[in-house]
N, C-alpha and C positions, 0 to 999 in steps of 0.2 A: 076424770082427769087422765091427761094421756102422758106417758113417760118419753118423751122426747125433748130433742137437743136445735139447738141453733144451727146452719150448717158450719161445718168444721171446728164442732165440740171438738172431738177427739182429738183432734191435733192438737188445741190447744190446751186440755186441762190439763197438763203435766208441766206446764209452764212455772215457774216459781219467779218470785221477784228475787231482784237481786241490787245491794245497793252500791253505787258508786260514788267516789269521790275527785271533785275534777283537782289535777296539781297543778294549775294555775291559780285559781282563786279559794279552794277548800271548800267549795259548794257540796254539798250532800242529797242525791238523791235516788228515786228505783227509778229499775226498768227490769222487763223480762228477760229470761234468764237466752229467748232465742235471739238477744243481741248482742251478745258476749259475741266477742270476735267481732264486731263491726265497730265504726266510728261513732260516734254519737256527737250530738251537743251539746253542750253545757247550759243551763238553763239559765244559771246568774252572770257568767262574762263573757259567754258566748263562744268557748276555744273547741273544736274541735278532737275530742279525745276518744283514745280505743279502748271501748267499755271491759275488753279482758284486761287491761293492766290498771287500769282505776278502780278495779271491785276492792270494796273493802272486806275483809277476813268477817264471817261469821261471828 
């Protein structure tokens, strides 16, 4: 057995999910934490939202 990684393990394990909440329709769901700051989409009504201010609290 050999102890190796996929390429670009490393960058990625440090990743945590993180869950959002869209304030259009109240959908709830994850995504990695390297999308905070970017726009996403809403998976039930389809709006447009910026995953840092949709994060719900811990």
């Amino acid at each position: 057995m050999t102890d190796t990684h996929c390429p670009g393990f490393e960058s990625n394990k440090s990743l945590k999910e993180v869950k959002l909440k869209c304030p259009d329709c109240g959908h709830e769901w994850e995504v990695f934490s390297d999308e905070l700051g970017k726009t996403v989409k809403c998976r039930s009504c389809g709006s447009m939202v910026d995953a840092e201010k949709c994060k719900m609290k811990s």
